[in-house]
C-alpha positions as CSV (number, residue, x, y, z in Angstrom):
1,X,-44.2,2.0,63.9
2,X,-41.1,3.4,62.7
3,X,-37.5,3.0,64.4
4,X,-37.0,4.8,67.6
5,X,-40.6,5.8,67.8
6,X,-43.4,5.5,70.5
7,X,-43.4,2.0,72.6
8,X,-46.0,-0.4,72.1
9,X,-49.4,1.1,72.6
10,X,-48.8,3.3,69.7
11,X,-50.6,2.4,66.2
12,X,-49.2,1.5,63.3
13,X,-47.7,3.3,61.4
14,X,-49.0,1.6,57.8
15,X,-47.3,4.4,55.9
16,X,-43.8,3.2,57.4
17,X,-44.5,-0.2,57.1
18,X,-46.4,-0.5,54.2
19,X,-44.0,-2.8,51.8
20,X,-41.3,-0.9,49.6
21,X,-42.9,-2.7,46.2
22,X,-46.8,-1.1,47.4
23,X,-44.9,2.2,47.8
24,X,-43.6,2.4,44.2
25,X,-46.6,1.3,43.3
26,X,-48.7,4.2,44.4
27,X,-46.4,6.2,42.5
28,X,-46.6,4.3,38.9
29,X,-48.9,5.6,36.3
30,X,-50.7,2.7,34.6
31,X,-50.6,4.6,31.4
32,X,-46.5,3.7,31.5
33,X,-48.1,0.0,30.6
34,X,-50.2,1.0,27.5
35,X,-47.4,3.2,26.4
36,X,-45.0,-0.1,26.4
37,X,-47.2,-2.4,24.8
38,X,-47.6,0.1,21.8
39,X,-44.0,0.4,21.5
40,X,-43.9,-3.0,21.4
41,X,-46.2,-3.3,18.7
42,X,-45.4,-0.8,16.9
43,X,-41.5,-0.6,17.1
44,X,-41.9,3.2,16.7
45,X,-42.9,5.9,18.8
46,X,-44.2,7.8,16.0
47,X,-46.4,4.5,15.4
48,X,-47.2,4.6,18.8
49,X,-48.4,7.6,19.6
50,X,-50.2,7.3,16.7
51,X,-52.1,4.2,18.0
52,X,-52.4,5.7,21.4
53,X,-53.5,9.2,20.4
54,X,-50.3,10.8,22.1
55,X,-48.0,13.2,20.6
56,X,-44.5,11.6,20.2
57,X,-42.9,14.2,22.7
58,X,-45.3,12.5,25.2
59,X,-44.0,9.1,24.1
60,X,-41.2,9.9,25.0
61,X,-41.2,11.5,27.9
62,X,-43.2,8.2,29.3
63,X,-40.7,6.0,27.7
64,X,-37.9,8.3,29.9
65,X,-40.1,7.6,32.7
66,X,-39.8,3.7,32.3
67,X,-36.5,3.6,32.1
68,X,-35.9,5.7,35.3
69,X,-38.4,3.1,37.4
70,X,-36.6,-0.2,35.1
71,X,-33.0,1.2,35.1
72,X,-32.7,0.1,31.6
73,X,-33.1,1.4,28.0
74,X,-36.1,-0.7,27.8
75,X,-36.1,-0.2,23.6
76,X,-33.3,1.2,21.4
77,X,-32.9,2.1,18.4
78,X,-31.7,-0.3,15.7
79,X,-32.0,1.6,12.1
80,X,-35.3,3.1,12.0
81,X,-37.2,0.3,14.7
82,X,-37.0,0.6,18.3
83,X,-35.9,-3.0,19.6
84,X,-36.6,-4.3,22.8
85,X,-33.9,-5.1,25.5
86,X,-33.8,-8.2,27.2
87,X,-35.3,-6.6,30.4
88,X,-38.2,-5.5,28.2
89,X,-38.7,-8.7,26.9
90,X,-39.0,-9.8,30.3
91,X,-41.9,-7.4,31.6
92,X,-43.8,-7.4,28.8
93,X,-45.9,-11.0,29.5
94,X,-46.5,-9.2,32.9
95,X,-47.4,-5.5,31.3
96,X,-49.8,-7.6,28.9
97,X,-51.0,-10.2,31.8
98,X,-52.0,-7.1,34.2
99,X,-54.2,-5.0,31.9
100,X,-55.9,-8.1,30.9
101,X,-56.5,-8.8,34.5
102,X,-57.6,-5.0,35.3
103,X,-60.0,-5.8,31.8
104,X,-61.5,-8.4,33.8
105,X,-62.0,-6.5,37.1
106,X,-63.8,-3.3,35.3
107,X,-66.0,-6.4,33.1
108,X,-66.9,-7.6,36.2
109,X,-68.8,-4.9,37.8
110,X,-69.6,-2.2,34.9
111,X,-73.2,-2.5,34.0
112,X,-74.3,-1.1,30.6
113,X,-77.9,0.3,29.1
114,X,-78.3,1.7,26.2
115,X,-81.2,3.7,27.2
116,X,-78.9,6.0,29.1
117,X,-75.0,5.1,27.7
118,X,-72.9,8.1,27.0
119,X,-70.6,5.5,26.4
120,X,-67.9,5.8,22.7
121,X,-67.5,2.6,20.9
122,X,-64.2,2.5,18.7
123,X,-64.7,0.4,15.6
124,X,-62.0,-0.7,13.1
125,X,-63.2,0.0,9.5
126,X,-61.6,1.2,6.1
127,X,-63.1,3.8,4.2
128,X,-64.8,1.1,1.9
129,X,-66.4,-0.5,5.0
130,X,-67.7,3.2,6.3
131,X,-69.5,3.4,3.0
132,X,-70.7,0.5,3.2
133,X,-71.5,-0.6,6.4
134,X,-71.7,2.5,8.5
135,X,-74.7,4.2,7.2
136,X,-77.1,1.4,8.5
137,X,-75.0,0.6,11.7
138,X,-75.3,4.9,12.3
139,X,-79.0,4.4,11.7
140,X,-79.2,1.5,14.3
141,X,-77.5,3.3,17.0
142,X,-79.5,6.9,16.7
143,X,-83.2,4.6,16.9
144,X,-81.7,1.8,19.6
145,X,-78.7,4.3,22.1
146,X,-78.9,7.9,21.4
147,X,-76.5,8.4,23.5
148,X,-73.8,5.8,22.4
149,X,-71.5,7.4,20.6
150,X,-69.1,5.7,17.9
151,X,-65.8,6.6,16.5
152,X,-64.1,5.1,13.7
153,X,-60.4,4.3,13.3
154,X,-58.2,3.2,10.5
155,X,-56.0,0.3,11.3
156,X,-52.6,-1.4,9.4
157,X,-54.4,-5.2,8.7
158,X,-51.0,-6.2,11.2
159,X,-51.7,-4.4,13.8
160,X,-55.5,-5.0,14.1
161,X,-55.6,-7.8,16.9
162,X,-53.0,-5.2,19.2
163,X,-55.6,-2.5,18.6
164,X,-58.5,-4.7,19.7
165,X,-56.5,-6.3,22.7
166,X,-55.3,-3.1,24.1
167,X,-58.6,-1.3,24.2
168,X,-57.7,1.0,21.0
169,X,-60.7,-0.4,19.1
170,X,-63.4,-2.1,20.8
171,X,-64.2,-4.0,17.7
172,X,-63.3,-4.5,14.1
173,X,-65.4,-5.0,10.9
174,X,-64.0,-6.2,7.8
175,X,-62.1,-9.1,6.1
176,X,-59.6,-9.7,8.5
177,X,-57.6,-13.0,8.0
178,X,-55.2,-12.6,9.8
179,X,-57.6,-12.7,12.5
180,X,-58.6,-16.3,12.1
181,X,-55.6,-17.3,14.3
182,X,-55.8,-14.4,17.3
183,X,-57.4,-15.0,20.4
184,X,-60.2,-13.5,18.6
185,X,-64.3,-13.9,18.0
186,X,-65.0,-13.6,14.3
187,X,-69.2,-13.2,13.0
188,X,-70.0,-13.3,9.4
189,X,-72.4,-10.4,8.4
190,X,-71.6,-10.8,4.3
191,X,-69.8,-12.1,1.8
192,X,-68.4,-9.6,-0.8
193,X,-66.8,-10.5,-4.1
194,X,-64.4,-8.6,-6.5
195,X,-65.5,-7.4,-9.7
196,X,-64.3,-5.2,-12.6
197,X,-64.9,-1.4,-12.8
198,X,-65.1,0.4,-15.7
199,X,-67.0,3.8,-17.2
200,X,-70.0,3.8,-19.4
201,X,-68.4,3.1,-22.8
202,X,-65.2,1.8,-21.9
203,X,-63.6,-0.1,-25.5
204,X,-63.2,-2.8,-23.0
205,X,-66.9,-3.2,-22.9
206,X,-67.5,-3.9,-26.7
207,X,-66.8,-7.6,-26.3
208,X,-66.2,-10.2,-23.0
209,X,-63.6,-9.3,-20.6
210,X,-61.3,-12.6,-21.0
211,X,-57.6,-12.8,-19.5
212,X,-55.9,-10.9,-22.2
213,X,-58.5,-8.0,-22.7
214,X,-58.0,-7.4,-18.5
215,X,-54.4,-7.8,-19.4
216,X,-54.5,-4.4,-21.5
217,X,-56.4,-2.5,-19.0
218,X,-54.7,0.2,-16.8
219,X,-55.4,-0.3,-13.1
220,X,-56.1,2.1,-10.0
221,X,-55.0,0.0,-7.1
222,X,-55.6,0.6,-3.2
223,X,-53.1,1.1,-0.3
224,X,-52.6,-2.4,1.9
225,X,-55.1,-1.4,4.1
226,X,-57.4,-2.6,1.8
227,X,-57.2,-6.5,2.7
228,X,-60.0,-7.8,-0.3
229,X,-57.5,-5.8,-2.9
230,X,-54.3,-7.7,-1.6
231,X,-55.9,-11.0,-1.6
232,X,-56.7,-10.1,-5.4
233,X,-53.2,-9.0,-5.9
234,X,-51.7,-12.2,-4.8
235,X,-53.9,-14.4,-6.5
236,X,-53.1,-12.4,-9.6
237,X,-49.6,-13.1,-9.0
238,X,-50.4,-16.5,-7.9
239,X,-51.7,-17.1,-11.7
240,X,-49.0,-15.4,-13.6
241,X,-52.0,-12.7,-14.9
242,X,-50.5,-9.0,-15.4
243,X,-51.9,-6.7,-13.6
244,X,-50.9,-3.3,-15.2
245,X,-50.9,-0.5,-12.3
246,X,-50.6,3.3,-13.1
247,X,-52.0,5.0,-10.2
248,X,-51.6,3.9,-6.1
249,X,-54.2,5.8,-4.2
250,X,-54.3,5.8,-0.2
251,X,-58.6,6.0,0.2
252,X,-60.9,3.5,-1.8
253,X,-63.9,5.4,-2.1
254,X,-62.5,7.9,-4.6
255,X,-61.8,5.3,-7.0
256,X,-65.6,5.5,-9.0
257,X,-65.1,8.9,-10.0
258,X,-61.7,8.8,-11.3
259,X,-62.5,5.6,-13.4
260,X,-65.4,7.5,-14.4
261,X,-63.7,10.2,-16.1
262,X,-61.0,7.9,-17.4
263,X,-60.5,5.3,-19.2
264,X,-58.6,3.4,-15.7
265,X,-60.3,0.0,-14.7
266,X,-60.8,-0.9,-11.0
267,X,-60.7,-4.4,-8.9
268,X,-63.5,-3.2,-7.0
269,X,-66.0,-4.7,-4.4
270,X,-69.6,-5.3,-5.4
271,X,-71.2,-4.4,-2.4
272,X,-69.9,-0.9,-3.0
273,X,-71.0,-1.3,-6.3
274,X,-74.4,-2.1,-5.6
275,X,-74.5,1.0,-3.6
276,X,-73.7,3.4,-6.6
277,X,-75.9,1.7,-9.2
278,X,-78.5,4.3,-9.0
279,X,-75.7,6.8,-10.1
280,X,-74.5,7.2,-14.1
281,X,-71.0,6.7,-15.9
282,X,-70.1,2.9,-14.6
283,X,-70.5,-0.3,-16.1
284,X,-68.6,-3.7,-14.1
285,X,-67.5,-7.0,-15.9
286,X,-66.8,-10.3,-14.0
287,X,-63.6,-10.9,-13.6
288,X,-62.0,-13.6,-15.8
289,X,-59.9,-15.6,-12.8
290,X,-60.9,-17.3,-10.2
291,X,-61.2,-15.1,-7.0
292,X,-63.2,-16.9,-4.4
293,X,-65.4,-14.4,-2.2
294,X,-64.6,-13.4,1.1
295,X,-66.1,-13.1,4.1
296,X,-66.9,-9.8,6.4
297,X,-66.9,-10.5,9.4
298,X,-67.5,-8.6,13.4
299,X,-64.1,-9.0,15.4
300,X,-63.6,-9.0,18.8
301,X,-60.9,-9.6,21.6
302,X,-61.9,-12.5,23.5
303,X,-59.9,-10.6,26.3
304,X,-63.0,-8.3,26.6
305,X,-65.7,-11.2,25.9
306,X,-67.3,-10.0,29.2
307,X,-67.9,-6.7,28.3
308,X,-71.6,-5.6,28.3
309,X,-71.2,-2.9,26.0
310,X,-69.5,-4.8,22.9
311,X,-71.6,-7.6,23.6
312,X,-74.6,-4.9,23.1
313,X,-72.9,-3.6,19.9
314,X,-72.1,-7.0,18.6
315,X,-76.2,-7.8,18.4
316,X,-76.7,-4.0,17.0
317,X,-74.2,-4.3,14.7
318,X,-75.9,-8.2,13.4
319,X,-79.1,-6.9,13.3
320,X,-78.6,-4.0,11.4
321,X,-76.0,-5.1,8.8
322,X,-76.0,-8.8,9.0
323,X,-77.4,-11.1,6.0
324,X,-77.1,-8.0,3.9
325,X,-75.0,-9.3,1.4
């Protein structure tokens, strides 16, 4: 009942007395959360939109909307990073504690069958593990959910265990170390090693490749994405071996042709290899150092352990790709 109105037989009035926090509550847009964690990851609004799948004008204008509800600045810029203020720092346990919670709630109740699923799975891959890997797992899913759909997305290695806690992929597959330490489920499928890659009748090939002979080669190297290539990289450094670079290329998979036509060597990863032996022009070597193999692994957010649906995908994704390496 609001002041000065009817006496007491009249109902309440649960609009009026509804509490001033449930008020502002109806009026906040839940997006606003996701939009903070990603700054907050990403110390960019570029980086988060990016993440997100939001222009950066949209960023923005959420980010303007925060600070009207939080009368603060929330994040400024320093340089070229946004940098939380204090008052962010204090909402963002409860931003990240909340969606987890709302995770739960949705886990709790959805229901999912393959059979019938119209549902899009996000998985984290580089382009090595799309060649790879995503042939089979495609393969798997058109025979087993025809209509489960599956995008892939291309994540920095540092910002992996954000994407999978915040919903942006619902899983990763790779060699993700950094992994080992998130609240994170990690499930071998194969072990991959690094090997030399060289064209048919490459000088190199007239004798053993030993330190000094990989010491002359010319190198194609990956971007950072590529987490097996900077293991090798630091390992190379580790051991004082030279590793002559020429050429920094951004996608993997284009590397066989160029080295091909050239006379460039490649660290490259056998199980791609053993995909292309059927094709002419390249020859590998061992490499003369020790680089222990590595594992590739399924990754999930333990947040979303519940979850029918990655559970589902999880066993798709064993069966069809596991023990193939």
């Amino acid at each position: 009942m609001s002041p000065g109105g009817g006496g007491q037989g009249d109902g309440p009035d649960r609009g009026a007395s509804a509490p001033a926090g449930h008020k502002a509550l109806q009026r906040f847009d839940l997006n606003l959360v996701k939009v903070f964690l990603a700054i907050w990851d990403a110390r960019s609004l570029t980086g988060a939109g990016a993440s997100l799948g939001l222009t950066q004008p949209a960023v923005s204008h959420a980010l303007r909307r925060l600070r009207d509800i939080y009368g603060d600045p929330l994040f400024v810029r320093v340089g070229h990073v946004m940098e939380p203020t204090e008052a962010a720092g204090a909402l963002r346990g409860s931003f990240d504690a909340a969606l987890q919670l709302l995770g739960r709630t949705v886990e709790q109740v959805q229901s999912f069958s393959p059979d019938d699923s119209t549902r899009i799975f996000r998985v984290a891959m580089t382009d090595t593990g799309e060649f790879v890997l995503l042939p089979r797992l495609l393969a798997a899913l058109e025979r087993q959910a025809p209509g489960v759909g599956l995008q892939t997305v291309n994540v920095d290695p540092d910002e992996v265990e954000s994407a999978l806690r915040t919903g942006q992929a619902d899983m990763a597959i790779g060699y993700q170390p950094q992994l080992e330490s998130a609240p994170c489920d990690g499930e071998r499928l194969l072990t991959d090693r690094l090997v030399c890659l060289l064209r048919a009748g490459h000088p190199a090939l007239a004798g053993p490749l030993t330190a000094e002979a990989f010491a002359a080669l010319s190198f194609l190297d990956v971007s950072r994405s590529a987490t097996g290539h900077h293991m090798a990289r630091e390992l190379l450094a580790k051991q004082g071996v030279p590793y002559r670079v020429k050429a920094r290329l951004e996608h993997f998979t284009v590397l066989p042709e160029i080295v091909r036509r050239t006379d460039y060597a490649a660290i490259f990863p056998h199980s791609v290899l053993v995909l292309l032996q059927g094709r002419s022009g390249l020859a590998m070597r061992d490499l003369p150092f020790d680089i222990p193999g590595y594992d590739i692994k399924i990754w999930t957010h333990r947040q979303f352990a519940g979850d029918p649906g990655i559970t589902w995908l999880r066993g798709l994704v064993r069966a069809a790709i596991g023990g193939a390496g």
